[in-house]
KENUKOL-56016 format. One record per residue (C-alpha): x, y, z; residue in three letters. Coordinates in Angstrom, 1 decimal, always signed. Layout:
BEGIN
+--------+--------+--------+-----+
!      u !      v !      w !   r !
+--------+--------+--------+-----+
!      X !      Y !      Z ! ALA !
...
+--------+--------+--------+-----+
This chain:
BEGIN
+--------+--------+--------+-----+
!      u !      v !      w !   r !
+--------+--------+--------+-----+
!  -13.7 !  -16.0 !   -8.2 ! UNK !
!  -17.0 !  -14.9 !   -6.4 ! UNK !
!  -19.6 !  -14.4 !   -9.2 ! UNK !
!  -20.9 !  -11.1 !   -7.3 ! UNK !
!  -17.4 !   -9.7 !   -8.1 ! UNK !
!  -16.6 !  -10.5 !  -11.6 ! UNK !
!  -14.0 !   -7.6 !  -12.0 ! UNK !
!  -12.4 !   -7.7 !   -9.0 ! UNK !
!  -10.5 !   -3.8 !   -7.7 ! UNK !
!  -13.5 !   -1.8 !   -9.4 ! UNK !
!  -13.8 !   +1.2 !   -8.1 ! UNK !
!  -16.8 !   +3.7 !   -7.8 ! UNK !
!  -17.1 !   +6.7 !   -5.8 ! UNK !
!  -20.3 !   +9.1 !   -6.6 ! UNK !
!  -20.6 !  +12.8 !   -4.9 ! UNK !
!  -17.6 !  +11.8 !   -2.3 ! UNK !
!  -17.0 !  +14.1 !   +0.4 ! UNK !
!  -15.2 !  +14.0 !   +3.4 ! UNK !
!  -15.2 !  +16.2 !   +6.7 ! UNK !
!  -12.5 !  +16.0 !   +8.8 ! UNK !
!  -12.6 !  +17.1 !  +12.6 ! UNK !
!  -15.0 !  +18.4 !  +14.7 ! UNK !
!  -17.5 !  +21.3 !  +16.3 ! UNK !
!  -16.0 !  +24.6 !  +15.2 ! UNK !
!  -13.3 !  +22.6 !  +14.2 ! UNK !
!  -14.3 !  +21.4 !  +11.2 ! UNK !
!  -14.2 !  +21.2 !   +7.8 ! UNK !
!  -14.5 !  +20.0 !   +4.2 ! UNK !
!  -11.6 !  +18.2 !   +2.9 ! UNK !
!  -12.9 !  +16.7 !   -0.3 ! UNK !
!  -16.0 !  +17.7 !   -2.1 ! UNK !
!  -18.6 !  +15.9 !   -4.5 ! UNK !
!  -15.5 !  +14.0 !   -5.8 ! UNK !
!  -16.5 !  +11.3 !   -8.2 ! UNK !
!  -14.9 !   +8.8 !  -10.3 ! UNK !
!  -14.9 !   +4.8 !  -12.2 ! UNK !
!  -11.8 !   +2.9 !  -12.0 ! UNK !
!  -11.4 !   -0.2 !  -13.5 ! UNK !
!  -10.1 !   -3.6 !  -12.3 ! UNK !
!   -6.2 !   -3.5 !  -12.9 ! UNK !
!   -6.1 !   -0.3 !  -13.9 ! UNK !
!   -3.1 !   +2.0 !  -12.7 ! UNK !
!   -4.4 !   +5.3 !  -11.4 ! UNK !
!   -2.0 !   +8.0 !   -9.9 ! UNK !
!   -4.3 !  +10.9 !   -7.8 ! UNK !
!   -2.0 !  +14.2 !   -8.6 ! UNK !
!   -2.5 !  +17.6 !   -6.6 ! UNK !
!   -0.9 !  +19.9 !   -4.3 ! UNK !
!   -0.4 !  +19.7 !   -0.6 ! UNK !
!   -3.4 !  +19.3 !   +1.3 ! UNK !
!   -5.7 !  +19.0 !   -0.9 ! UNK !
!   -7.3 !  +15.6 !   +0.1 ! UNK !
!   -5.2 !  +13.4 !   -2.0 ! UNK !
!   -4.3 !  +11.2 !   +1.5 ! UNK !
!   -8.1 !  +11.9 !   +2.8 ! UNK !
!   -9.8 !  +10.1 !   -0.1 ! UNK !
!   -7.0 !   +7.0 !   +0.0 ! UNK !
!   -8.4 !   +6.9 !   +3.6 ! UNK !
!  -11.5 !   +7.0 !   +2.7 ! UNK !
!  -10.6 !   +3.8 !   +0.0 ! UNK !
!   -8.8 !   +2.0 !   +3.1 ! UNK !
!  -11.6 !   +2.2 !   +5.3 ! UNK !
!  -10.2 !   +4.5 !   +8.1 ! UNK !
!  -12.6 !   +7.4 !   +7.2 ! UNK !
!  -16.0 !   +7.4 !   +6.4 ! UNK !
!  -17.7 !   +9.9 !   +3.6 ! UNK !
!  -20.0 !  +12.6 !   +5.3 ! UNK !
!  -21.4 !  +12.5 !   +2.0 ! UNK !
!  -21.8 !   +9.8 !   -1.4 ! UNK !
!  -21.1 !   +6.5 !   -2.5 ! UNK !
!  -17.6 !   +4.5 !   -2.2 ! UNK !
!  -18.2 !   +1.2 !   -3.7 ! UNK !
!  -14.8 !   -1.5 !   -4.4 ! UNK !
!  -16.8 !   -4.0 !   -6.6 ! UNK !
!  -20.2 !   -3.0 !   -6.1 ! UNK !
!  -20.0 !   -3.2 !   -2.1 ! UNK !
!  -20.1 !   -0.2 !   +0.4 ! UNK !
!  -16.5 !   +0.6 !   +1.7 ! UNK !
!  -17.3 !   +0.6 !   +5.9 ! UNK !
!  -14.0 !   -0.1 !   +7.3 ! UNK !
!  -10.7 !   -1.6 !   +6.8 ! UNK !
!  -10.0 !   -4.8 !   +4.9 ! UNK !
!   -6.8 !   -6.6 !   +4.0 ! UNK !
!   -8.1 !   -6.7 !   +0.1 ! UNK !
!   -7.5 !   -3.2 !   +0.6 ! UNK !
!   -3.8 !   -2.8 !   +1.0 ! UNK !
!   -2.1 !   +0.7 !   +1.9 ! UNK !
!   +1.5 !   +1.3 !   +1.7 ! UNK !
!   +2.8 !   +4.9 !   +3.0 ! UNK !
!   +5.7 !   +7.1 !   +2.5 ! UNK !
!   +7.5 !   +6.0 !   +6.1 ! UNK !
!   +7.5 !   +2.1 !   +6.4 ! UNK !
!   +5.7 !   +0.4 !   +9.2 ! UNK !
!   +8.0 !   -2.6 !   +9.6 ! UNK !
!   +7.9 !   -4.0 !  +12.9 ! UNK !
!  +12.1 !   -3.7 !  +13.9 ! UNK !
!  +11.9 !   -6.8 !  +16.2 ! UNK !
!  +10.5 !   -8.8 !  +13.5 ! UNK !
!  +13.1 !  -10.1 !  +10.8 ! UNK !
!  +11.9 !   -9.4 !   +7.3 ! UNK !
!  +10.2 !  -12.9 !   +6.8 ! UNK !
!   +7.9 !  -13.0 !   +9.0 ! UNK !
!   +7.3 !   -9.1 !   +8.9 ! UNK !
!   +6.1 !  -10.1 !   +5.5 ! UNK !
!   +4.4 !  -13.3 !   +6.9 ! UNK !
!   +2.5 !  -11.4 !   +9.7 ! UNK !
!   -0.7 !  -11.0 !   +8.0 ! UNK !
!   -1.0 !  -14.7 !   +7.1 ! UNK !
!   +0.2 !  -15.1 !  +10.8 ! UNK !
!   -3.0 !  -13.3 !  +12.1 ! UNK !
!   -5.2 !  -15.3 !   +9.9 ! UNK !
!   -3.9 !  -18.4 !  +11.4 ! UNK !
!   -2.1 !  -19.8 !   +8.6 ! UNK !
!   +0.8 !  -21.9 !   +9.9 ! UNK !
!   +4.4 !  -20.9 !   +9.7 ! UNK !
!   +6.0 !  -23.0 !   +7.0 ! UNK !
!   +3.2 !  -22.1 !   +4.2 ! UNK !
!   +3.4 !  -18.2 !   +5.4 ! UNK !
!   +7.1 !  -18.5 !   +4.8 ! UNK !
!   +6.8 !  -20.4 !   +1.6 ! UNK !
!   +4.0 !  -17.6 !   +0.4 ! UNK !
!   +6.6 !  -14.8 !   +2.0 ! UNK !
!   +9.9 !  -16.2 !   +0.2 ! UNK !
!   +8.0 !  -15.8 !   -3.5 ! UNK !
!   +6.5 !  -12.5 !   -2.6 ! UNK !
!  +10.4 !  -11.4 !   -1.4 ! UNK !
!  +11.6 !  -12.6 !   -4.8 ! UNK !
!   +8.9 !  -11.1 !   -6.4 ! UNK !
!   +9.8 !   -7.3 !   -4.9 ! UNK !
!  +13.7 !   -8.3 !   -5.5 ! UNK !
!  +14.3 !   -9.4 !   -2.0 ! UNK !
!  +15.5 !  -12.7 !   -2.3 ! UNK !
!  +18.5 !  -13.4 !   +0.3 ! UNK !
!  +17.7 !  -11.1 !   +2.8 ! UNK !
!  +14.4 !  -12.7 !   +4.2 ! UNK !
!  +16.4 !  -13.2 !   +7.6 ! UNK !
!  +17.6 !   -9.8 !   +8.1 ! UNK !
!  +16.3 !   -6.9 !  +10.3 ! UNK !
!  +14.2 !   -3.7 !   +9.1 ! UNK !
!  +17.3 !   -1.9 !  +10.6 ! UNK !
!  +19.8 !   -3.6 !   +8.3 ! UNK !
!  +18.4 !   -3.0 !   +5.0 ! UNK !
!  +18.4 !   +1.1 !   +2.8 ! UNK !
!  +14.9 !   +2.8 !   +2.8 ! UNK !
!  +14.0 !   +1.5 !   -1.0 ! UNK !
!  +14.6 !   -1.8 !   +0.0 ! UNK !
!  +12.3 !   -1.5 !   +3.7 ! UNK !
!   +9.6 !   +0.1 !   +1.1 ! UNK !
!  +10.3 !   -3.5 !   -1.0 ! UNK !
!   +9.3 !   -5.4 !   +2.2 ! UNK !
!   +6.7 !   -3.1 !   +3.0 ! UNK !
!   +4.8 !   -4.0 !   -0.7 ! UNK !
!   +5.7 !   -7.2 !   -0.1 ! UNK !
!   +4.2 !   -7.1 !   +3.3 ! UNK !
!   +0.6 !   -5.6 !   +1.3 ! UNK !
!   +0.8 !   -8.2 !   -1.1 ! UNK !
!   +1.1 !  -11.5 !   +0.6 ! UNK !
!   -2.6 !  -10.6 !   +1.1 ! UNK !
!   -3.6 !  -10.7 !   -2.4 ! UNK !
!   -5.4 !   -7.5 !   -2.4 ! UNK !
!   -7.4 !   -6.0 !   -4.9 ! UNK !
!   -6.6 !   -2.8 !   -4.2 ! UNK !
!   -3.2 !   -1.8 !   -4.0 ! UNK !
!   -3.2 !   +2.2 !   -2.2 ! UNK !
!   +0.2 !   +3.9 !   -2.0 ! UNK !
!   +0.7 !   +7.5 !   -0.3 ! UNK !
!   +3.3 !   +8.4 !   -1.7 ! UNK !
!   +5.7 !   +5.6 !   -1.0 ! UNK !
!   +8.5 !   +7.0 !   -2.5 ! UNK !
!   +8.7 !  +10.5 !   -1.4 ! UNK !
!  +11.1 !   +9.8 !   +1.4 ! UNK !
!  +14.0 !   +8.5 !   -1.2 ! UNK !
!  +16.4 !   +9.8 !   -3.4 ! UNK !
!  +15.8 !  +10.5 !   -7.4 ! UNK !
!  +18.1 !   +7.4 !   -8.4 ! UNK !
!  +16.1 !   +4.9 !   -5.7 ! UNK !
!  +12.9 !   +6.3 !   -6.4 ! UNK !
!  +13.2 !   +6.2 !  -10.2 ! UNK !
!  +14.5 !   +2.2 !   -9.4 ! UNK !
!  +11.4 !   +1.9 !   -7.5 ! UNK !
!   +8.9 !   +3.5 !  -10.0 ! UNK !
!  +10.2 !   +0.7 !  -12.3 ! UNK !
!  +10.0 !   -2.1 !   -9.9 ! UNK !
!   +6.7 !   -1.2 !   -9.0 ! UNK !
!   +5.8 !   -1.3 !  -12.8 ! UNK !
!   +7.2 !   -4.6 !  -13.2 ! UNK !
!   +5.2 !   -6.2 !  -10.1 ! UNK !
!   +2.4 !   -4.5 !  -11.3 ! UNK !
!   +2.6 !   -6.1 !  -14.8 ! UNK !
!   +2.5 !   -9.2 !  -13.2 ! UNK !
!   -0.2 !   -9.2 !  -10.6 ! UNK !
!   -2.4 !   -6.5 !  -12.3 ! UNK !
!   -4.0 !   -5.5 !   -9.3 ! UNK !
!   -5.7 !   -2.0 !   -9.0 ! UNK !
!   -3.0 !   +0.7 !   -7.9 ! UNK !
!   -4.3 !   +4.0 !   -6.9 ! UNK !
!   -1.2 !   +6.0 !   -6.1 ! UNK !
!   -1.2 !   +9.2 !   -4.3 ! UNK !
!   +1.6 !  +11.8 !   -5.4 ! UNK !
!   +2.6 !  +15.3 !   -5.9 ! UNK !
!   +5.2 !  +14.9 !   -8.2 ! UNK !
!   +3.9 !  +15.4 !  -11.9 ! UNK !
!   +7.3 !  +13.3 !  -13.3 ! UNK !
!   +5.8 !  +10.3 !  -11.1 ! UNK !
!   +2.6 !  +10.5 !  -12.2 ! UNK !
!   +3.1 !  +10.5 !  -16.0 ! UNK !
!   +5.3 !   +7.7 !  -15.6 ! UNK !
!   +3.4 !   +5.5 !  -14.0 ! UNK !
!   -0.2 !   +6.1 !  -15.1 ! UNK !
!   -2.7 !   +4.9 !  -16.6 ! UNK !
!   -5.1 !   +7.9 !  -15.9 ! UNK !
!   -4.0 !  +10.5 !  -13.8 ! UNK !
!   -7.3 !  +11.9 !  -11.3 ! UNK !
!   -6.1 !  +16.2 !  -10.7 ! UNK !
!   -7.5 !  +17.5 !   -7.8 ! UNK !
!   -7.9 !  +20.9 !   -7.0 ! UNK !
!   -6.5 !  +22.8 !   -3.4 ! UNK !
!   -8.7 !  +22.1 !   -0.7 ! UNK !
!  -12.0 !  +21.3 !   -0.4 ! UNK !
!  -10.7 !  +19.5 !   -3.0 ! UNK !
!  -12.7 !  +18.6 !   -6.2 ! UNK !
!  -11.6 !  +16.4 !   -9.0 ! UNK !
!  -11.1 !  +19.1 !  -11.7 ! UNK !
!   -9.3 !  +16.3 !  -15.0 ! UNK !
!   -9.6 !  +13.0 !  -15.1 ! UNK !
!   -6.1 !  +12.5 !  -17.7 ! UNK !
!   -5.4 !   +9.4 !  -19.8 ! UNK !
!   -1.9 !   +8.8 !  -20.0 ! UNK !
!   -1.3 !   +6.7 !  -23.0 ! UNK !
!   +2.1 !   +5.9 !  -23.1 ! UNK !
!   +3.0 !   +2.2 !  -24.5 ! UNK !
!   +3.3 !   -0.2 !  -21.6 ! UNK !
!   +6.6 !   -1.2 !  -20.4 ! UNK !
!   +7.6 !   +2.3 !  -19.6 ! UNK !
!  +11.3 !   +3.2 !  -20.1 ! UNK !
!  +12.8 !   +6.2 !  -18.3 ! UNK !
!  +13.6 !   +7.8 !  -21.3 ! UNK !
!   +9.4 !   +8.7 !  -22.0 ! UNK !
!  +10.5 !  +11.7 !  -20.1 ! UNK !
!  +12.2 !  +13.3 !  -22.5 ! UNK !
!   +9.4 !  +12.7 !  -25.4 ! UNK !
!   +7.5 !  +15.7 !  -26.8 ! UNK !
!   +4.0 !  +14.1 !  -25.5 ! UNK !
!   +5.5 !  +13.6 !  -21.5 ! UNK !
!   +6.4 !  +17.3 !  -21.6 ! UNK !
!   +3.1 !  +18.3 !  -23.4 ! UNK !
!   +1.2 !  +16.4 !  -20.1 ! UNK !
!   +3.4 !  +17.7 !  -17.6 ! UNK !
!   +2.8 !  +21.7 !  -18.9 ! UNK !
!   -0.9 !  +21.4 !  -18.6 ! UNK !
!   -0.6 !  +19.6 !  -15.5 ! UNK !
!   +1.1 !  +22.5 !  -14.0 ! UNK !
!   -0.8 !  +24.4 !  -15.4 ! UNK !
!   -3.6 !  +22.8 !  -13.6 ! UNK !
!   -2.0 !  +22.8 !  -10.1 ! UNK !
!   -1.7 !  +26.6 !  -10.4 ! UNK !
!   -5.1 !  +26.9 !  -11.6 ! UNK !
!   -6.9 !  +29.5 !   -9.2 ! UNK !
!  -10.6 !  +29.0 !   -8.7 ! UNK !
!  -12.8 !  +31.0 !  -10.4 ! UNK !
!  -11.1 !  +30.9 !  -13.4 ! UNK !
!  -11.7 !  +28.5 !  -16.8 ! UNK !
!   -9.8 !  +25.3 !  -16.8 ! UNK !
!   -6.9 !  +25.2 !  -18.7 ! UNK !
!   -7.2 !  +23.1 !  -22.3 ! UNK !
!   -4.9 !  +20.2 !  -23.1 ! UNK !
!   -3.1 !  +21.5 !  -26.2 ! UNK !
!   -2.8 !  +19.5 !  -29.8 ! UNK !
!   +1.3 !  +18.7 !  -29.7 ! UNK !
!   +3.3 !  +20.7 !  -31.6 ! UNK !
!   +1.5 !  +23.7 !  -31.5 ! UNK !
!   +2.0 !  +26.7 !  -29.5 ! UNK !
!   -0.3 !  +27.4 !  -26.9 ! UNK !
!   -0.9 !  +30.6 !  -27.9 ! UNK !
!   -2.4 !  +29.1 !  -31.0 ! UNK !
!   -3.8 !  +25.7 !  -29.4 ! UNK !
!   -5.7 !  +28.2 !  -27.6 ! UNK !
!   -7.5 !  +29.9 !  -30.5 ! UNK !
!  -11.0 !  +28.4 !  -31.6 ! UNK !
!  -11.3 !  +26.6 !  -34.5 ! UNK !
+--------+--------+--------+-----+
């Protein structure tokens, strides 16, 4: 481990904004957005649509540079794409003339690393995302939950320390993406590389959390910063508990939040909000 990065995935961003297009065409997507993340941690960024949720993963990628502040991944300046900085979107990128092996395999391909140790590396990654058996098939042959396995599995060959998902599980159905959300958990358990996971679904976020980041609608401004301290491993039945439905109300109630207005307080559980909301 390099001694100038002791903690590995640490991320810092101080007054972050971002400005997308250009001339009369432009405008603020995020604003002064700041945050800490640290390494291995499991962070979920939670708002509505278009708010800069996608923008500021960008930013984290490398594909878009802050008009304004700091974005630091263990101390150093983010200035451009870097395969330590993995993403994984909601539509897989799988290259359909490659089979899944050596779709996995490409990124050790391009950094020259000869074909039977990139398809040793690629067989325990496949394993590792539930793959194992199908490393010789096409993109074409395989159900959208299992392409989004290979497409992880594609990130991770690369040992990254950050791990950035746009919502990677938006495109399937509640059954595969419930499956997913748990198979994600368990790869992450393992690896314990730092997940920043963009979604807009409230269930998703409480489930796989460890801090939930709620921005506001566009510019968009980082208006909670939620711990989410449910005991690690997660079973789907935490959404049923008293505490997941407490979280998810004044979530939504954040999302509706209209600016201008006081931010909603996270009520005690078990009390009404009508008298959560009355001062001590």
């Amino acid at each position: 481990m390099n001694s100038k990065t002791p903690f590995p995935g640490a991320v810092t961003a101080s007054g972050v904004s971002i400005h997308l297009g250009h001339g009369k065409d432009r405008f603020e997507a995020v604003q002064k957005i700041g945050f800490r993340i640290e390494a291995g941690e499991f962070i979920c960024i939670l708002g509505p649509s278009g708010c800069g949720k996608s923008t500021l993963l960008g930013a984290l990628a490398g594909h878009l540079i802050p008009s304004g502040g700091q974005l630091l991944v263990d101390d150093q300046t983010v200035s451009g794409p870097a395969p330590e900085r993995g993403m994984v979107f909601q539509h897989h990128t799988l290259f359909p003339w490659r089979r899944v092996i050596d779709n996995v395999a490409f990124g050790l391909k391009m950094r020259g690393v000869g074909k039977e140790e990139r398809h040793r590396q690629a067989k325990e990654i496949l394993q590792l995302v539930g793959l194992e058996g199908f490393e010789n098939r096409w993109p074409s042959q395989l159900s959208g939950g299992m392409q989004q396995r290979v497409e992880i599995a594609r990130v991770l060959i690369n040992r990254p320390r950050l791990l950035l998902m746009d919502e990677p599980f938006g495109a399937l159905d509640a059954q595969c993406r419930m499956e997913m959300q748990q198979l994600l958990l368990g790869i992450w358990s393992k690896i314990r590389t730092t997940v920043i996971f963009v979604t807009h679904d409230i269930d998703e976020a409480l489930f796989l959390a460890d801090r939930i980041l709620v921005m506001s609608p566009r510019p968009g401004r980082l208006i909670e910063d939620l711990s989410v301290d449910f005991p690690r491993p997660r079973q789907a039945d935490v959404v049923t508990s008293p505490e997941f439905m407490r979280l998810k109300r004044h979530c939504l109630e954040l999302l509706r939040h209209e600016p201008g207005q006081a931010l909603p307080r996270l009520s005690p559980l078990g009390l009404p909000r009508e008298l959560a909301a009355q001062p001590a």
